[in-house]
Every structure is written in structure tokens, then in C-alpha cells.
N, C-alpha and C positions, 0 to 999 in steps of 0.2 A: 919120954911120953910118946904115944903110938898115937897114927893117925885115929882119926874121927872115924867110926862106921857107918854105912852108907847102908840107906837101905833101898837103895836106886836112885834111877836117872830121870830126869823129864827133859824131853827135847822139847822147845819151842820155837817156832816158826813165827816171828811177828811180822807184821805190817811195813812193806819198806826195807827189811834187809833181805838178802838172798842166801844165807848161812841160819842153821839154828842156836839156840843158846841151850848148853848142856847145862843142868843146876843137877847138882849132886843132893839126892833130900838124905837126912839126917831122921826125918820121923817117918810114921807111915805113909809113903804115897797117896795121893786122893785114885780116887776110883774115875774112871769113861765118865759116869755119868755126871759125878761132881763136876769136872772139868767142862762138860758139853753143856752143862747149867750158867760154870761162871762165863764161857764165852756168851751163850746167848745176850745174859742179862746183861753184861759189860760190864764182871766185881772186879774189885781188888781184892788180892788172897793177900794172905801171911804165910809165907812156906820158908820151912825151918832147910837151911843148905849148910852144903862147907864147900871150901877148895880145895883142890886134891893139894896133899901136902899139908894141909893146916891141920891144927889142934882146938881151931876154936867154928864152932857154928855161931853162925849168924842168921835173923829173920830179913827173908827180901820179900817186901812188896810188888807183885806183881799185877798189871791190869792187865786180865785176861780180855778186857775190848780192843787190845793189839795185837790179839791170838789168833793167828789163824789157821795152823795149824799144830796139834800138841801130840807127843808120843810119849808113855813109860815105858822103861827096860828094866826089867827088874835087877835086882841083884845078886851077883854070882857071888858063892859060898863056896871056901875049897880051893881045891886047886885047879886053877886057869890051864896047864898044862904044860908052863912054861919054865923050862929048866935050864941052869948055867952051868 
């Protein structure tokens, strides 16, 4: 079985730590504005992830009222450029 497909990253910067948390999403990314909604408001999402290496996604609960600062990267297609 092949890894899970990614169809990007989301960095998050919470409250309290000094490193971000990478979630690999598995569905379509949310958009700037969704995200800049759930920080305001203080939601909890449902965001569909995997682990690099696994074959199984998973739903994490996230409270974006711990977020303070959030990035997506999208996802590279192809080849990365990296040859053995």
C-alpha cells in the first residue's frame, strides 16, 4: 500500500510553544479567510490529516483560539528534484 496523498501542509504557531505544528491535510486545505474567521471566533475545526509514512488518515480537532499564528503550503506534484 502507498502512502496517503497530501494535498498540503498547515503550519501552526500556538500559544505557549516556540516551534510550529506541521498537519499534513489529506482534504482540501481551508482558505486565509476561513482560518482568520476560526481564530477570531475561538472554533474548533475538524481537519482531515496523516502522518508522513502512514496509510491511515485521521480527524484532529483543533482549537484555532490557541492560534496565533497559521501558514499553508501547498502541495508539490512531480518531481522535487531529488535524485540517487
Amino acid at each position: 500500500m502507498s502512502d496517503v496523498k497530501t494535498k498540503g501542509e498547515l503550519h501552526l504557531r500556538v500559544t505557549g510553544h516556540t516551534t510550529d505544528w506541521k498537519l499534513l491535510l489529506v482534504d482540501d486545505p481551508p482558505n486565509e479567510d476561513e482560518m482568520a474567521s476560526w481564530m477570531q471566533e475561538g472554533m474548533v475545526a475538524r481537519i482531515r490529516v496523516a502522518e508522513q509514512g502512514s496509510n491511515e488518515p485521521y480527524t484532529l480537532l483543533v482549537n484555532f483560539s490557541l492560534v496565533v499564528a497559521a501558514r499553508l503550503v501547498p502541495a508539490v506534484a512531480g518531481d522535487r528534484g531529488v535524485h540517487f
